[in-house]
Each structure stands twice: as structure tokens, then as C-alpha cells.
N, C-alpha and C positions, 0 to 999 in steps of 0.2 A: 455567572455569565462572563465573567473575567478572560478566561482560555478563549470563549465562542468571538471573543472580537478579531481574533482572527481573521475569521470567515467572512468582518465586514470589508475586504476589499475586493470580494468577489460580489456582495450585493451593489456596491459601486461600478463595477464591473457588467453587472447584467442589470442597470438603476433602470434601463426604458419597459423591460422585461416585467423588473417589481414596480415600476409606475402605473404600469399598463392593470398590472393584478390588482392594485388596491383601488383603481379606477370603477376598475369594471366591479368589484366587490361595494363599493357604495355605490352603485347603481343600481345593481341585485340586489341591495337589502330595502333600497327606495322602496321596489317595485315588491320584496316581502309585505309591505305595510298596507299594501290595500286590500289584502285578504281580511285582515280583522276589523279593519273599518267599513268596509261593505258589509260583514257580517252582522258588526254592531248597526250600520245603517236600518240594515233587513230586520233585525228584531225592534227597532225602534219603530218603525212602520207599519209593521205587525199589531204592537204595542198600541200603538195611536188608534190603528182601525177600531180594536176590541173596546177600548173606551171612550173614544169620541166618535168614531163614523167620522172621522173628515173624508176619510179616502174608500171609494168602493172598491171591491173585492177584484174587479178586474185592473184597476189601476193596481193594485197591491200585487196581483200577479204580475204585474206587465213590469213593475219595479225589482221585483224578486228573479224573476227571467233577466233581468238588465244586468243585476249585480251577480247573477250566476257566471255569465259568459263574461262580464269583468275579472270574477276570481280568476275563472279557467285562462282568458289569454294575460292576464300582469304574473299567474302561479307559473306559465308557458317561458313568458319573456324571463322570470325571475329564475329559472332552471337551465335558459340557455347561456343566460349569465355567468351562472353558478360555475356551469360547465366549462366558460371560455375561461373563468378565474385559475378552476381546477390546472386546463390546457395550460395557461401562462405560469403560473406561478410552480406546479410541478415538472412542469418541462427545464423550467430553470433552475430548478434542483440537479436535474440530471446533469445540467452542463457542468454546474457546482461538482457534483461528483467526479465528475469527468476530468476536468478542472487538476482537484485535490489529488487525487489518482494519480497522473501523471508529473501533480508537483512532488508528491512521494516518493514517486520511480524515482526522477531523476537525482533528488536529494540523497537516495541511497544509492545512486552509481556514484554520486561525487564523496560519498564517504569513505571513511578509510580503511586499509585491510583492520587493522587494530581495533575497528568497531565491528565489524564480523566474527572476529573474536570473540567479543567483552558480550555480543547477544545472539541468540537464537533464531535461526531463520523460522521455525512455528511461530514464534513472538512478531517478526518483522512482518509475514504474513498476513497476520490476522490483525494488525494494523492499517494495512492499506487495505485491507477488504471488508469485515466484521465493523472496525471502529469506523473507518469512513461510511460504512452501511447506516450506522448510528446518526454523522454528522448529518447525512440527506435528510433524513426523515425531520433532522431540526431546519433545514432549511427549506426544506420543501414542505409538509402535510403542518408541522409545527408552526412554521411561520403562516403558514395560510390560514390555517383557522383558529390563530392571534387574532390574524388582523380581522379575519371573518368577525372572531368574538368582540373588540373593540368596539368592532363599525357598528354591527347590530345593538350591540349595549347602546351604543350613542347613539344611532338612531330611533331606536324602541324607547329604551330612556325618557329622552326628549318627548316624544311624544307622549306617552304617556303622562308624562309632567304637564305639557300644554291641556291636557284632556283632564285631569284632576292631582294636582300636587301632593292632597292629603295621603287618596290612598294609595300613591305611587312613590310616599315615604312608607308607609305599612307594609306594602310587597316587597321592598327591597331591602328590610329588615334583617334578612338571616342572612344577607353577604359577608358584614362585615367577620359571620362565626366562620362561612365558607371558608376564606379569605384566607384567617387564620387555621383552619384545619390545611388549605392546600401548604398553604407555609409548613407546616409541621413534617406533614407527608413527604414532600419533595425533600426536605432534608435527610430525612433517609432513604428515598428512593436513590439520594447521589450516593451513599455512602455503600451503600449494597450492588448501585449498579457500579462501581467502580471494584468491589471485588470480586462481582461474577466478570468482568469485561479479562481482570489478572489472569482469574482462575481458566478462562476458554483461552487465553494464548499459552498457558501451560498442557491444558490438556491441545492446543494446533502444534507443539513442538511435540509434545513426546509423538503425535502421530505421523506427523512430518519423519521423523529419526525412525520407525518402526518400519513403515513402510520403506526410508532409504533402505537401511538395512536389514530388510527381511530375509536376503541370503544369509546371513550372519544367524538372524534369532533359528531358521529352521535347523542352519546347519550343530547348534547348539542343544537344539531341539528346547527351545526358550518360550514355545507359544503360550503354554497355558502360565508360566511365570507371570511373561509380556500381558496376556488375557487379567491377570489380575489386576496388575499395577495400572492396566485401564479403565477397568471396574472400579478402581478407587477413584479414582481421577474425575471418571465420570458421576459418580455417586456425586464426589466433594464438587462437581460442577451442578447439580443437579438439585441438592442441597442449598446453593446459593442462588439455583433461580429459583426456586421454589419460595425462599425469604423474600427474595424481591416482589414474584410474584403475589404473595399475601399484603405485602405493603400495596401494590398496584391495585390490589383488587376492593381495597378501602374506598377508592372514589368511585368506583359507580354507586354503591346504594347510598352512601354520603349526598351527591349530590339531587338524588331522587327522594331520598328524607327530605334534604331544602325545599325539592322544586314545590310538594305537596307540600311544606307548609305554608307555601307562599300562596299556592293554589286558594289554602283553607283560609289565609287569612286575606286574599280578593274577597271568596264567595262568604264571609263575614260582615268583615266592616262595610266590604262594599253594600251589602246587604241593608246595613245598618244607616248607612251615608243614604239611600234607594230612600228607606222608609222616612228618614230626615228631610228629605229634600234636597242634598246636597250636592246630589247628582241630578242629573236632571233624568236620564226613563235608564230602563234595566239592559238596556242594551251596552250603556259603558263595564259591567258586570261581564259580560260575554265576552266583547272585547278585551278586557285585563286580562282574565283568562287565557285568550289566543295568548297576548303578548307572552303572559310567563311561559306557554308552553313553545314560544318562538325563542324564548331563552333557554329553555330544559337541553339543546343537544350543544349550545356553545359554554354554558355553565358544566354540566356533564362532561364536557372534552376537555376544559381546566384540566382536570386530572390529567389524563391522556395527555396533554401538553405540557402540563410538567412534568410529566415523566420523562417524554421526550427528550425535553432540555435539558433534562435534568445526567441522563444518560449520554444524551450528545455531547455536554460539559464533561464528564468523566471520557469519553471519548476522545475529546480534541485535546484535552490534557496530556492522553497516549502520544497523540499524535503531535504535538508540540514539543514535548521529549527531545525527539528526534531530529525535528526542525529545527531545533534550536541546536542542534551538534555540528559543531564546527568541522569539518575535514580537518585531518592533522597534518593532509599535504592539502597546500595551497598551491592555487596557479600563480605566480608571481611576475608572470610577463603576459602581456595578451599581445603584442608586437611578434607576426610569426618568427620563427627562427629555425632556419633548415638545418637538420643534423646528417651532420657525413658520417660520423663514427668511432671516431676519435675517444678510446677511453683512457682516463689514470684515474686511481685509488692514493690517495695521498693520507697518510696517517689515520686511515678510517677505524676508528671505534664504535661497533653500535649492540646498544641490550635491549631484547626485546622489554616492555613494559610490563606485559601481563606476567613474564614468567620470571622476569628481573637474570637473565640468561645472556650474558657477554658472547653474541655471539660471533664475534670479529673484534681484534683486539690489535689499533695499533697497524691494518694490513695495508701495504704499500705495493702497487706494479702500474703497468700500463701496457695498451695493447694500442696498436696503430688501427690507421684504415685499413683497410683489407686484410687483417691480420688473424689467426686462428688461437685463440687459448683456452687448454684444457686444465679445470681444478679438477684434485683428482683429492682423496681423504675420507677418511670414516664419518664414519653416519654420528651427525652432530655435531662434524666440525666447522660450519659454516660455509661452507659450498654454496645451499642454495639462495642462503640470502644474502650472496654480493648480488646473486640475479635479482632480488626484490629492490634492492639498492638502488641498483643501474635503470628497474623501473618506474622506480621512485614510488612503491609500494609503501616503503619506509623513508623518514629522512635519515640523516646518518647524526649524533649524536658532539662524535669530534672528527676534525678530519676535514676532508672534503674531497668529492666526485666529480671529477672534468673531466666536459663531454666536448669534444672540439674546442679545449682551451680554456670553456669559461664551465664556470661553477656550475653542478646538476640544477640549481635550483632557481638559476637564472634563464633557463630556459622553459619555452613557452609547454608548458606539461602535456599541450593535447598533442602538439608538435613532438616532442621525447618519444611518447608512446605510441603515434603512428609509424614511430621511423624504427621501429620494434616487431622483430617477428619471436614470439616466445611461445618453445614445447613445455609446458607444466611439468614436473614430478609426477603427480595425478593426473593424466589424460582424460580431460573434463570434455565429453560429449555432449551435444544439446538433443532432445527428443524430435527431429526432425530428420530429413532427408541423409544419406551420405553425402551429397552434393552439395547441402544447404550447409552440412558443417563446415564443408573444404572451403567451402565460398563466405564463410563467415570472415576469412583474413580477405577477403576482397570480394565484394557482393557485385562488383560489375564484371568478373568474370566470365570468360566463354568458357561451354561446356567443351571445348578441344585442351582450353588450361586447365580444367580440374582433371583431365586425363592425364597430361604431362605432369604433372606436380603426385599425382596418384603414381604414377608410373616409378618417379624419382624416387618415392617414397617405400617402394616396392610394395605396395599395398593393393594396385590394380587387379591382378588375378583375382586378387581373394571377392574382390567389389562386385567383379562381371561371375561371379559365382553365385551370387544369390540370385534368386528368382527376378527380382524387381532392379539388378542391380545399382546401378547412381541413386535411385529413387528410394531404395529401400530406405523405410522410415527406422530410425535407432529408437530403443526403448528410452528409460530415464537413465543419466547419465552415459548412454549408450551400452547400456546393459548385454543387449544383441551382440556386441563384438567381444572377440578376446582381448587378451590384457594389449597383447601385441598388435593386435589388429588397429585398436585405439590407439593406441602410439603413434602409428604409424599414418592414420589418419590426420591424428593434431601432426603429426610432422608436416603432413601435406596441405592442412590449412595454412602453417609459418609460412610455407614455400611460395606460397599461391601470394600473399602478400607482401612480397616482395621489398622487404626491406632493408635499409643501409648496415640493422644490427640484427644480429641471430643471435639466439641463450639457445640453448640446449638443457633441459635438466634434468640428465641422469633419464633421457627420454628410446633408449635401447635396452631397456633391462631386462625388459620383457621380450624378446624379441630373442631368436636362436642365432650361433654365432657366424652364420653363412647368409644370414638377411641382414645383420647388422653391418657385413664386409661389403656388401650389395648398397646400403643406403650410404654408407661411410665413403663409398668411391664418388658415387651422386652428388653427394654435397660437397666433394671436393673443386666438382666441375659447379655446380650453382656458388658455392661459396666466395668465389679466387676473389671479387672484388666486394665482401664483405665483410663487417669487424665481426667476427662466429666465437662466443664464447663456450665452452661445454663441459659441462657437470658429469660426472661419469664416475665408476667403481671399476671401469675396464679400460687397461692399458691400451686397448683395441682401440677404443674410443677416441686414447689422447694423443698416440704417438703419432699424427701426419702434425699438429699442430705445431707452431711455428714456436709455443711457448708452453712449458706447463708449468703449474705450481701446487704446492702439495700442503694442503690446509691439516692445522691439526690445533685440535682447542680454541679454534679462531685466528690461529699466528699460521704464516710462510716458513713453514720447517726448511724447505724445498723450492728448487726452481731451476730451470735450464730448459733445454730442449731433450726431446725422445733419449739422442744418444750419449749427450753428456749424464743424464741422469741415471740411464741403465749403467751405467760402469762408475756409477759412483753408488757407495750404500748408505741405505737411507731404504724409508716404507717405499717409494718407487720402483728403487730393484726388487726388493721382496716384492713387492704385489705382481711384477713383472714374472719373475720368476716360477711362484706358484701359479698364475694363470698360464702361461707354457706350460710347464707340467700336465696343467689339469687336460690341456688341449691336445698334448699326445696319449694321454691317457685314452680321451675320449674317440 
């Protein structure tokens, strides 16, 4: 139970909600109790007639008619009860969930890129959905019919103690083996439900990655491979609910052996106590009866409830994991702070972690406000992550990143990253609108700026070309568009959000060399008074910029402007050279 206290700051949280439930729960078991006491009444009356005659037979009807329409309206009042407990107590589950949910989301937007690395989006999935699915049912249906079972034990209990103590130590005789059989069972129910809970976010990842990449498996033609290695997966999931499920299925007849021998030894002793005198008529006989079988569905759901918990507990374990992972970037200022634009790179060294990869080593420059700089370098020389840098995606290791003077990290992070319009490498689409994506860098957008910003981006044609155009809905990852088309899009989301800094990364690749000339003059006119940094493999790309520098193994081989650089040698003029070429060629 150790993980699930957690989740006691949400019962704090919702305390009028659970006050309300356990109120109403001993009032409903009140009103359970005069079912088996009218009963026992009615047979003691009965009893009396057949051997003394005190009471004529119409009186005996008239009594038996009185306790009938008593069971029927206290069985009425004790089911509407039942019902408001139900109402209260799993309604505030739901919020519970609801709750957890959203403390999840947000805990993984504030996590860092290096934790999206180190795990799998199946895995992260199947956490806030699957395992949180778990935690409800501990805090909703588990905790209810706890406390259902408590209440009723302690009211039935009692009573039955004030009515005869002997044989209400005889009936309650097999708890303590209960007791310890539930001990036994729940211990392995945690152990098994916590490797089937591993084994289904392995089998949500590989299906998560199959489905991403199903253009990849057909074009491979990988299906029946892929068709296997899910067959496994699914076996070995299937395999471990099956183990669980055999432990689970121990407490139903377990607790139906108890209820009947407690039955047997009521209609016994009690039998025996009857003939002794000890009781006083055969109606308390009847009565014990009801009681145990007024205990047979909250004794019987023991099991059921420790299951629950017992799963919920492996559950919130998952999910504590994660809660408890620090971000590797902190916000260090909450005092806003406006950014103009202002970058330098001062002695930055940074490796990534997971792959122990230097990937900037020592790199020094600086770019004004309004100012344009193109890195230009082969694939792996650290180009893209000065841009992670300047997002603060990463912190930087040695060194240090000034952004308008003062250190990157002294600035307020949500402030850094709104004053940021950034095209990814991967042109990441969301499965919604064309319009909704463009408006994702500014959702208070008018539809005449997602036209202008589409326009700039020279993407417009292609948008009023589809059927539904603005509207049309994009597949997953915007599967629906071409490579270029996507480009060109996220282009026109940066644009729309308007911000003091632009990254560029390597975000023209895709794109043919008469649409890139077309977007490249665009941003000259949106850009003049913004600091535009831009990643690129095309000389096309670098040469209006005010600066370029020429990344190799993580060092500044290179640097100058367009024409200093072409007439001096170095990978610049060569890359310069051979793209001319390639250009009168074509």
C-alpha cells in the first residue's frame, strides 16, 4: 500500500465527496438489518402460535403482512442508498482519474528531450491509460466496497453479538483461515499482476512502432516476419494473464467453502443452543442465517478487492517511476523576461548522454538581433543541436549560451521558448486540420494569416488543391502530405508565430530548387528584423546570411560571410562549387 498513498491527496481533495459515501453507506447497512430481524420476528410468531395459541391466526396474518411491507419499503430505502453510495463514491473516482490523467500529461510535457530517448512512447502510453485504468478501479469500486465491507461486518457483527455472543463466536470461526488464505493470494496476485501490467506496455510499444511505421514494414514486405514477433508477444502476454488469472480465480470458491461452513455450523450449534435453551425460539437460527448470507458478497469480494489493490499498487508503482523524474532542464527563473534575440555561443561543449557522442566541442560565435546565420556541415557534425541548445532542449555541459547578455539558463524557459519559432529536421504534423497545424504556432490566428503565412511559405496552391482545402484533416504525422509539402507547412506554422528568433533545420531538403528560391526570398522580407539561424546542406540556403559557419566533428573549421568564403578553400567553396555544377547540369 506503500505507492497507493499517493493518491491520498486526492481523497483529501474530494474528503466532502468520500464523507458523503461513507455516510450514506452506514445508513444503508442500518436499514440492511431489518430484513433478518423482521424475519426472525415472523418465525418467532409463527413459533409461538403452534405451541402456545397466545396469538390468533388473524393476528398472526396481520403481523406477517406488517413485516412483509416493512422488508419491502427499509429493502427500497436500503437500495436507494446503495445507489446514491454507488453515485458518490464512483463519480469521484472518475474525477480521480481525470485528475491523474492530466497530472501525467503535464509531468511528461515538462520532461526532458533525453527522457524520450531513454523510453518508449507504447510504454508511456500505456501508463496514463491501462495503469491509470487500474488505479480507478482502486479508488472507486475498491475503496467502496471496503468500506461497504467494514461497515456491514461492524454493523452485522455487533448485532449479532448483542443477539447471542456464543454463536456469533462459532460463525466467525473460519475468518481468521480467510484472512490468511487472502494474505497468501494477494501476494501473488501483486507479483504476477506487475509482470503482465511490463509485458502489455511491451506488447503497446511494438504496436505503437508497427503501425508508425507500416510504410517501412510493407515496403520491406515485413508483414508475416512483424505478424510473428506479435504472435509472440501476444502469446507471452497472454500466458501471464492467464497465471494471474488462475490465482484470481482461487477466491471465488474459497470464499463459498467459508460462507457454507459457517452456514453449517449456524444450522448446528445453533440447533444445539435451540434444544439447550440457550436461545431463546428458532427464529434467531433464521436470522444468523440471513446475516452470514448478508456477509457472503462483501466476504466473497475480499478477493476481488485485493486484487484490485493489489494491481492498482503495481500500477501506481508504474506510475510513480515517472513522477518522480526530475526534468533535466529546470525553469530557474519564474520572474518573466522578455527576449529580443541576442545570441553568443561562448566556449560550448556538449555530449549527448545516452550515446556519450561530443557533439560540439569548444564552439564559439555570436549572432546579433536581426541578424541571419547559416551552419552549413556534414551529417553529424553538430548543426542541429546548437538549435536544441538555443532551445534549451539540452543544457550545455561547458561553456555557456547568452541570450540577450545573460546566461540561457537564467532566463524564464516558458518565456526562451515562446520567443522561438523552430522548423524541426522531421516535419512533425499533428492528425488534425491544415489550418489547426498552421495555427498551432499561434491559435488566436485569423484565417486571412494562416493564408499569408501559407502563401510565404509557398505552400498555398498546393492547400486550395485539395478537396476540403484549410480543412483537410492530415493523417498521422501528416502522413497525407509530401515530404515537401510538410516542410513547408511547419514552415508556415514558425511564420504565423511570430517570433523574435527563427531556427531553421535543414527545413528545404525536401523541397525542389525553384520553391526553395521562392520561400528563401519570403523570409528575407519576414525575417529583416529577426535573429534566423539556418541549418542547411545548400549553399542556396546560406549564402543571403549575414554570417555562416562551417561545422565539422563539432569545431568552427570555417566562417565568414557568402563571399569571403567562396574564394577562400575550404568544404564551403567545394560544396559551393559542386552544387553549381550540379545546377547547370540540371
Amino acid at each position: 500500500m506503500k505507492e497507493l498513498q499517493y493518491l491520498n491527496k486526492y481523497f483529501i481533495k474530494y474528503k466532502f465527496r468520500f464523507l458523503l459515501g461513507i455516510s450514506i453507506t452506514i445508513v444503508a447497512q442500518i436499514f440492511s438489518l431489518f430484513t433478518p430481524e423482521l424475519i426472525g420476528n415472523s418465525i418467532k410468531s409463527i413459533e409461538e402460535y403452534g405451541h402456545k395459541g397466545g396469538l390468533s391466526a388473524d393476528a398472526i396474518k396481520s403481523e406477517l403482512l406488517t413485516n412483509i411491507i416493512l422488508i419491502i419499503v427499509t429493502t427500497l430505502i436500503a437500495g436507494v442508498l446503495t445507489f446514491l453510495m454507488r453515485q458518490t463514491l464512483i463519480v469521484m473516482s472518475r474525477h480521480v482519474e481525470f485528475d491523474l490523467k492530466n497530472e501525467i500529461f503535464r509531468h511528461y510535457e515538462n520532461l526532458s528531450q533525453s527522457f524520450y530517448k531513454r523510453n518508449r512512447t507504447g510504454d508511456l502510453m500505456n501508463r496514463i491509460s491501462e495503469d491509470v485504468g487500474k488505479v480507478r478501479m482502486y479508488v472507486g469500486p475498491a475503496v467502496m466496497y471496503s468500506l461497504n465491507t467494514v461497515i456491514r461486518f461492524a454493523v452485522v457483527v455487533t448485532h449479532m453479538y448483542i443477539i447471542s455472543p456464543k454463536l456469533t463466536l462459532y460463525t466467525l470461526l473460519p475468518l481468521p483461515i480467510l484472512s490468511y488464505s487472502i494474505f497468501k493470494i494477494s501476494t501473488e496476485i501483486n507479483k504476477r499482476s506487475t509482470l503482465y501490467q511490463q509485458n502489455l506496455s511491451k506488447l503497446s510499444t511494438f504496436t505503437q512502432e508497427m503501425f508508425s511505421g507500416i510504410r517501412v514494414i510493407k515496403a520491406y514486405a515485413l508483414e508475416k516476419q512483424k505478424q510473428n514477433d506479435f504472435t509472440d508477444l501476444s502469446r507471452d502476454s497472454k500466458k501471464k494473464n492467464m497465471s494471474l488469472a488462475k490465482v484470481n480465480a482461487q477466491f471465488g470458491p474459497l470464499m463459498i467453502l467459508l460462507i457454507g461452513i459457517s452456514n453449517l455450523v449456524v444450522i448446528y450449534v445453533g440447533g444445539v443452543m435451540y434444544i439447550n435453551g440457550t436461545i431463546p425460539d428458532i427464529g434467531v437460527i433464521a436470522q444468523f442465517i440471513l446475516y452470514i448470507n448478508m456477509l457472503t458478497w462483501p466476504v466473497a469480494s475480499l478477493g476481488w478487492i485485493s486484487s484490485m489493490v493489489q494491481e492498482a499498487e503495481a500500477s501506481q508503482k508504474r506510475i510513480n517511476e515517472f513522477l518522480k523524474t526530475e526534468p533535466d532542464i529546470q525553469n530557474n527563473q519564474t520572474a518573466h523576461t522578455p527576449v529580443k534575440g541576442a545570441i553568443a555561443f561562448e566556449n560550448v561543449t556538449f555530449t549527448y548522454d545516452d550515446t556519450n557522442i561530443t557533439a560540439l566541442n569548444d564552439v564559439s560565435f555570436t549572432v546579433n538581433k536581426g541578424e541571419t546565420l547559416a551552419i552549413l556541415g556534414k551529417t553529424g557534425s553538430g548543426k542541429s543541436t546548437i538549435l536544441s541548445l538555443i532551445s534549451r532542449l539540452y543544457d550545455v555541459e561547458k561553456g555557456s549560451i547568452m541570450v540577450d547578455g545573460k546566461n540561457i539558463k537564467d532566463l524564464n524557459l516558458n518565456d526562451l521558448r515562446n520567443s522561438i519559432g523552430f522548423v524541426p529536421q522531421d516535419a512533425f504534423l499533428f492528425s488534425d486540420s491544415i489550418q489547426n497545424n498552421i495555427k498551432f504556432g499561434n491559435e488566436y490566428a485569423t484565417d486571412d494569416e494562416v493564408v499569408t503565412v501559407a502563401k510565404k511559405a509557398v505552400v498555398h496552391n498546393n492547400i486550395i488543391s485539395f478537396n476540403k482545402q484549410y480543412e483537410t484533416i492530415l493523417g498521422e504525422r501528416g502522413i497525407t502530405l509530401s515530404g515537401g509539402q510538410k516542410q513547408r507547412v511547419s514552415i508556415a506554422r514558425a511564420m504565423i508565430k511570430d517570433a523574435p528568433i527563427l531556427l531553421l533545420d535543414d527545413s528545404l531538403s525536401a523541397v525542389d530548387t525553384e520553391t526553395e528560391e521562392a520561400i528563401l526570398n519570403n523570409l528575407l522580407e519576414f525575417c529583416k528584423d529577426k535573429t534566423t539561424i539556418i541549418v542547411s546542406h545548400r549553399v542556396s540556403s546560406a549564402k543571403n546570411a549575414d554570417k555562416i559557419i562551417i561545422l565539422e566533428n563539432g569545431k568552427i573549421v570555417q566562417q565568414g560571410t557568402h563571399n569571403q568564403m567562396v574564394n577562400a578553400e575550404g568544404y564551403y567553396k567545394e560544396l559551393y562549387l559542386k552544387q553549381l555544377s550540379e545546377k547547370e547540369i540540371q
